[in-house]
MIDOSE-1310 file (N, C-alpha, C; in nm, 2 decimals, decimal comma, always signed):
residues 139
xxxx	-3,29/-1,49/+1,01/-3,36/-1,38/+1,06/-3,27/-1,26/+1,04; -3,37/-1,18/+0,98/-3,24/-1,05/+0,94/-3,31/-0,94/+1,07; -3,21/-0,85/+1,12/-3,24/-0,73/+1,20/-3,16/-0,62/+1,15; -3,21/-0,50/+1,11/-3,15/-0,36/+1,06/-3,10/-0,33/+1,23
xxxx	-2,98/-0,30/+1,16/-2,92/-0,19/+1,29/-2,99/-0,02/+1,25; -3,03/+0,02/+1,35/-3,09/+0,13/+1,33/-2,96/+0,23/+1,41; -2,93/+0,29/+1,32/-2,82/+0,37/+1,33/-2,76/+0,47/+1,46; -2,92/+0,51/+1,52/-2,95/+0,57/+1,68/-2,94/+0,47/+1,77
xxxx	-2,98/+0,36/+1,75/-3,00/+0,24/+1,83/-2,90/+0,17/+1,90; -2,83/+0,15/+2,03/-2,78/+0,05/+2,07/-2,79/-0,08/+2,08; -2,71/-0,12/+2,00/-2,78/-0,26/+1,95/-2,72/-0,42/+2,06; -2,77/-0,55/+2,07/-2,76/-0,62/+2,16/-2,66/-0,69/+2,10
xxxx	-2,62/-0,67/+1,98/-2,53/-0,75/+1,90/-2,37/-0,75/+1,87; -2,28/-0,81/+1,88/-2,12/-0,78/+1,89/-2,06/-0,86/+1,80; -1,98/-0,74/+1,70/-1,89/-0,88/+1,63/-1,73/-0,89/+1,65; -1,72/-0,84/+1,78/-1,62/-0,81/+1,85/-1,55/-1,02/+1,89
xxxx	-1,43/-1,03/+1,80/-1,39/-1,15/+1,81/-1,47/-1,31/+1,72; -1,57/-1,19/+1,67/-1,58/-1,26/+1,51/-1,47/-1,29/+1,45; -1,48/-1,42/+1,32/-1,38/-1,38/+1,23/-1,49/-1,38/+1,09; -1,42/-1,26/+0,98/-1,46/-1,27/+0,86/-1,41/-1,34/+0,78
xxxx	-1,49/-1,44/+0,75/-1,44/-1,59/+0,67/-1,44/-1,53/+0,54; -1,54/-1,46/+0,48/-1,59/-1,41/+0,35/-1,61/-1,28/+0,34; -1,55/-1,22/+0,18/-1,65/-1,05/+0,21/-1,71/-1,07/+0,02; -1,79/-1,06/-0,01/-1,83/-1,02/-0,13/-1,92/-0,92/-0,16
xxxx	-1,94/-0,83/-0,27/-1,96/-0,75/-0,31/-2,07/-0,75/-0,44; -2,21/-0,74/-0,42/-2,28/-0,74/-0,54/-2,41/-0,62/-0,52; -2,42/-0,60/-0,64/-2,56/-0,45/-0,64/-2,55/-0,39/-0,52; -2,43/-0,34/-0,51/-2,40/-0,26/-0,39/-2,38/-0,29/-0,24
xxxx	-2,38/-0,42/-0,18/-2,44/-0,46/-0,09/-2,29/-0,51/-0,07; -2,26/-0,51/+0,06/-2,10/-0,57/+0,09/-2,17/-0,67/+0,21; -2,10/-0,81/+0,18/-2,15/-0,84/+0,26/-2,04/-0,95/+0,37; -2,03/-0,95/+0,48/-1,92/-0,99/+0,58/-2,00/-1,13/+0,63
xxxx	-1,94/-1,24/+0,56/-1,98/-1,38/+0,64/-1,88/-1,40/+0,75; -1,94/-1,45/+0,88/-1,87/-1,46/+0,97/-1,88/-1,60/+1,05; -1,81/-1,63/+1,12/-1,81/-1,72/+1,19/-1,86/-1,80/+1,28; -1,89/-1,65/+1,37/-2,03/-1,60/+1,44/-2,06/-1,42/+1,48
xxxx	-2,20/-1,44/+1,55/-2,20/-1,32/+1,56/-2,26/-1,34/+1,72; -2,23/-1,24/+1,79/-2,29/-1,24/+1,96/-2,43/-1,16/+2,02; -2,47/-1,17/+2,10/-2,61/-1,13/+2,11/-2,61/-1,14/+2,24; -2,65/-1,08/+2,32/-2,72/-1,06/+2,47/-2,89/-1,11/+2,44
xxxx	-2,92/-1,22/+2,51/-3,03/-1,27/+2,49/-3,05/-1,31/+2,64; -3,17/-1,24/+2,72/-3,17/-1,23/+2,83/-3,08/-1,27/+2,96; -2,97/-1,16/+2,96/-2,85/-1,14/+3,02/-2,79/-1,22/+2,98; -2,77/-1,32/+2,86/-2,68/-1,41/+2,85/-2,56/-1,38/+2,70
xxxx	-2,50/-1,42/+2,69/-2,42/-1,43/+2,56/-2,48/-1,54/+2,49; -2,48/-1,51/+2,38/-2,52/-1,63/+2,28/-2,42/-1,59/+2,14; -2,39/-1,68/+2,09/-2,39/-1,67/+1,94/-2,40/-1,76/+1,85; -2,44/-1,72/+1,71/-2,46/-1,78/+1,63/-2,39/-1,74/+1,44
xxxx	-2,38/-1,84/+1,37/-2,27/-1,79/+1,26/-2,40/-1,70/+1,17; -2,35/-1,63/+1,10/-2,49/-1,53/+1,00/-2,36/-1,44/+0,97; -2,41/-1,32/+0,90/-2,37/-1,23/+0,80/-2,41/-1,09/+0,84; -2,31/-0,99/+0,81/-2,33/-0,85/+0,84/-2,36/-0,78/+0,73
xxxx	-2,43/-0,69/+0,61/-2,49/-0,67/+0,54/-2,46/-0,54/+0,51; -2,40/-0,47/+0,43/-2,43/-0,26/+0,41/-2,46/-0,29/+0,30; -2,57/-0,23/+0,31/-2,62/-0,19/+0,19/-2,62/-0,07/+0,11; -2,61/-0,02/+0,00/-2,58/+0,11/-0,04/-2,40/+0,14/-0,02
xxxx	-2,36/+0,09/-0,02/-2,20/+0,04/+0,00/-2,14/+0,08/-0,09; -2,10/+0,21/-0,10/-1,95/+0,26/-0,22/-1,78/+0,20/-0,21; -1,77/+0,15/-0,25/-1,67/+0,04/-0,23/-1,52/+0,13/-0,26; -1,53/+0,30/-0,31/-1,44/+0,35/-0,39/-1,44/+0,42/-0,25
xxxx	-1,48/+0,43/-0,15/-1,47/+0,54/-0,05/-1,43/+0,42/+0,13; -1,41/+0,30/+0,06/-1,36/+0,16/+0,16/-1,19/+0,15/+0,13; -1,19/+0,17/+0,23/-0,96/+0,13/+0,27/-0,98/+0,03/+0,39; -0,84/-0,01/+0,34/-0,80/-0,11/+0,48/-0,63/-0,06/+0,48
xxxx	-0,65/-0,07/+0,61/-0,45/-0,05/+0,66/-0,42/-0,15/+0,71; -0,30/-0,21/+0,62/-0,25/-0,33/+0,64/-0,09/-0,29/+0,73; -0,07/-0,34/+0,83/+0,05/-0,37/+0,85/+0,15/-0,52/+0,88; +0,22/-0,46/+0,92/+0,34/-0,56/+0,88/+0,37/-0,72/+1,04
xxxx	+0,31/-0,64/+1,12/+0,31/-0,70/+1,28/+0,17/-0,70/+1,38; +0,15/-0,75/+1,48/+0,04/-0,71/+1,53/+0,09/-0,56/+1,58; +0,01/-0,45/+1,61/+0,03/-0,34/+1,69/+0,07/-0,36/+1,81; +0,14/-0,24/+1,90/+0,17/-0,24/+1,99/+0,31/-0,36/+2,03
xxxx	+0,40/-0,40/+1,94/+0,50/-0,45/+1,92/+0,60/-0,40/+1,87; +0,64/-0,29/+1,87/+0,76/-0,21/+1,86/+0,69/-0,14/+1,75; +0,85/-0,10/+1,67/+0,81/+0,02/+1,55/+0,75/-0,09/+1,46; +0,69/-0,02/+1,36/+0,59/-0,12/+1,25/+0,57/-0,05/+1,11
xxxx	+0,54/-0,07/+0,96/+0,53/-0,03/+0,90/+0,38/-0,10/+0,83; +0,36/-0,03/+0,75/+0,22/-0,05/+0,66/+0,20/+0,05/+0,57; +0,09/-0,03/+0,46/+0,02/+0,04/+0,36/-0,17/+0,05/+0,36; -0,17/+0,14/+0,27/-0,32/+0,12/+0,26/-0,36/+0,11/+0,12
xxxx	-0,46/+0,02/+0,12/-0,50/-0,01/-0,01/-0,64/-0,04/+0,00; -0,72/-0,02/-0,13/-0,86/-0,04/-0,15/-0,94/-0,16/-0,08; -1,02/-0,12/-0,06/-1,11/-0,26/-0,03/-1,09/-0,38/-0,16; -1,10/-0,33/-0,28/-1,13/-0,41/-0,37/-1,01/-0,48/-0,38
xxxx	-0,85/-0,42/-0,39/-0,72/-0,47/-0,36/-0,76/-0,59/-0,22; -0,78/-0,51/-0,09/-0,81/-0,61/-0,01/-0,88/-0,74/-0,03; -1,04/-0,74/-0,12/-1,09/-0,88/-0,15/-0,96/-0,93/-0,25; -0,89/-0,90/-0,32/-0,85/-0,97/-0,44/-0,71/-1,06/-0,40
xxxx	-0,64/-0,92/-0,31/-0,54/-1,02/-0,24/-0,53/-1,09/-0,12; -0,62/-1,08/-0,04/-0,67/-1,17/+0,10/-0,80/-1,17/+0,10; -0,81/-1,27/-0,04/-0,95/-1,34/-0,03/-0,97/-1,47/+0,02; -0,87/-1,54/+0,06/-0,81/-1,64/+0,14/-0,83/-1,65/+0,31
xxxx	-0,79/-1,52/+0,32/-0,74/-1,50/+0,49/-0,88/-1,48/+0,54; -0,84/-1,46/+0,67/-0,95/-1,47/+0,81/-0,94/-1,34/+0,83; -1,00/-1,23/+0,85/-1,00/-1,15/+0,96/-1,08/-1,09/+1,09; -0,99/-1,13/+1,22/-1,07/-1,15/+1,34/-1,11/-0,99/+1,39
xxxx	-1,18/-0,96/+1,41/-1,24/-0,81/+1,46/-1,22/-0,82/+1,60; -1,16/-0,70/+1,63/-1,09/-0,68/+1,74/-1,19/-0,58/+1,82; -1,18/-0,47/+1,73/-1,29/-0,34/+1,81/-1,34/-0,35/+1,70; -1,49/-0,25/+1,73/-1,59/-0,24/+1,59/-1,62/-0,05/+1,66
xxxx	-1,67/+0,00/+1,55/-1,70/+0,11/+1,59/-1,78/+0,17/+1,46; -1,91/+0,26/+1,46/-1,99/+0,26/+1,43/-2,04/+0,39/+1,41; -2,01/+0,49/+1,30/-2,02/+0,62/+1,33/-2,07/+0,67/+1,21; -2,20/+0,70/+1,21/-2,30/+0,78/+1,09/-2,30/+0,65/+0,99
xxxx	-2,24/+0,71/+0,84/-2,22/+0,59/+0,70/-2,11/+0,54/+0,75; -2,04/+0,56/+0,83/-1,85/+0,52/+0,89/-1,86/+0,36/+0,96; -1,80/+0,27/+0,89/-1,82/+0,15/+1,03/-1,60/+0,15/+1,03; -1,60/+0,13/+1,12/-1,47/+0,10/+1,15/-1,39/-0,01/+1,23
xxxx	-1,35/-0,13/+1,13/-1,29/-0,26/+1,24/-1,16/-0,25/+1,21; -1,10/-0,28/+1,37/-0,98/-0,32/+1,37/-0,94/-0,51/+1,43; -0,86/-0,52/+1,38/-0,79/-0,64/+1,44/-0,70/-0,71/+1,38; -0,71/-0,82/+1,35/-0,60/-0,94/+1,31/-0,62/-0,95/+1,18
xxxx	-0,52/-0,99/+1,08/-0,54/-1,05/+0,98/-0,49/-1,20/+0,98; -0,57/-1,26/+0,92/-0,49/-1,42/+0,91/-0,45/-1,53/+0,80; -0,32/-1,52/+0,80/-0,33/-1,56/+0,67/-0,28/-1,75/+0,66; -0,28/-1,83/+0,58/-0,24/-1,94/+0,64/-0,09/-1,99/+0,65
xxxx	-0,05/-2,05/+0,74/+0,06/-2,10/+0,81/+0,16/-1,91/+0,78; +0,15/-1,78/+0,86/+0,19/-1,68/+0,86/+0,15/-1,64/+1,07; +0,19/-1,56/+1,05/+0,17/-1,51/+1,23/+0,11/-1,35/+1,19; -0,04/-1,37/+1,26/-0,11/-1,27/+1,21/-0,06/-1,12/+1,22
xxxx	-0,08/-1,04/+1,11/-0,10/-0,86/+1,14/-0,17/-0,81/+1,16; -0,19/-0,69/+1,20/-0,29/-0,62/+1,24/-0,40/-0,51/+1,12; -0,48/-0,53/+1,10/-0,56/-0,43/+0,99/-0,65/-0,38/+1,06; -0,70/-0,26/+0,97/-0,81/-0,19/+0,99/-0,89/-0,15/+0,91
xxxx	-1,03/-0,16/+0,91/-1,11/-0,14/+0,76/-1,17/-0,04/+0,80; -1,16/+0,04/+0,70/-1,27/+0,18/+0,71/-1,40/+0,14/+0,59; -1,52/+0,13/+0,64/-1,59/+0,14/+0,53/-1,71/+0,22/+0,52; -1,78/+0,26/+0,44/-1,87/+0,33/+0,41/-2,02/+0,31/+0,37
xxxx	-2,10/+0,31/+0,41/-2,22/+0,32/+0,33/-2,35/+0,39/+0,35; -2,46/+0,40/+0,31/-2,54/+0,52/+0,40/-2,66/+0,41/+0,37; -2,65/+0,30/+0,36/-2,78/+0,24/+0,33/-2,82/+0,15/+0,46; -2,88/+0,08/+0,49/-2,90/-0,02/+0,60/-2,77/-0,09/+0,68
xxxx	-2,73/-0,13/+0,79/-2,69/-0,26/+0,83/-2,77/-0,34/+0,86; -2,70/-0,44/+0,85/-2,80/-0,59/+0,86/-2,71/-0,71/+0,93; -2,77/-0,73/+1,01/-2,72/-0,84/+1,11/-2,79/-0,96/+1,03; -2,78/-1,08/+0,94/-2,81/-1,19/+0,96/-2,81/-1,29/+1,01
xxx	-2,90/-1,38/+1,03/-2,86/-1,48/+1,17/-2,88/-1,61/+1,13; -2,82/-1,68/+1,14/-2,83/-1,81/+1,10/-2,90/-1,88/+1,22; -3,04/-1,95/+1,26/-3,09/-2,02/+1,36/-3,11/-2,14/+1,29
């Protein structure tokens, strides 16, 4: 089942403590396989695993800030590098979405990164698109 996030709309959906298992990138469309995704389904939590979807997705106007520690653990260093750098070098890793935020073409996640047998860092993806989001839902 697919549902457009309508960009005015408060939506019943959270991928707050998702992890992104997958991101790939084709005819524009980025798309975030997840683990699961959450839903308020008559006052309840539910979730289920499905896929987050941008469509219209310029991938030259997508960063991530990688650092070195989780935040809020003393001083810290980091870089930023492309999205496409990001799929190419942690195309392996997990990353768990901590906050999400959602502003015009702007989506913005922060949280963990995970890499195997390492002690996670903290990233943040800025990305872009002006075309649809898409919640898909695996039932």
């Amino acid at each position: 089942m697919d549902i457009i996030q309508d960009r005015a709309w408060n939506t019943d959906f959270s991928l707050q403590s998702s992890r992104v298992k997958a991101i790939k990138f084709h005819n524009k469309i980025l798309t975030f396989k997840l683990d699961r995704i959450f839903r308020c389904v008559e006052g309840e939590e539910v979730d289920c695993p499905g896929e987050f979807r941008f469509e219209a997705c310029d991938l030259d106007l997508c960063r991530a800030l990688l650092f070195n520690k989780t935040l809020g653990e003393g001083r810290f260093t980091g870089k930023s590098v492309s999205l496409w750098e990001f799929m190419d070098v942690y195309g392996n890793a997990e990353f768990e979405i901590v906050t999400e935020g959602y502003f015009g073409n702007t989506t913005t996640y922060s949280g963990w990164l995970w890499e195997a047998e390492k002690a996670p860092v903290s990233a943040i993806l800025y990305l872009w698109n002006c075309g649809n989001r898409i919640y898909r839902i695996e039932e």
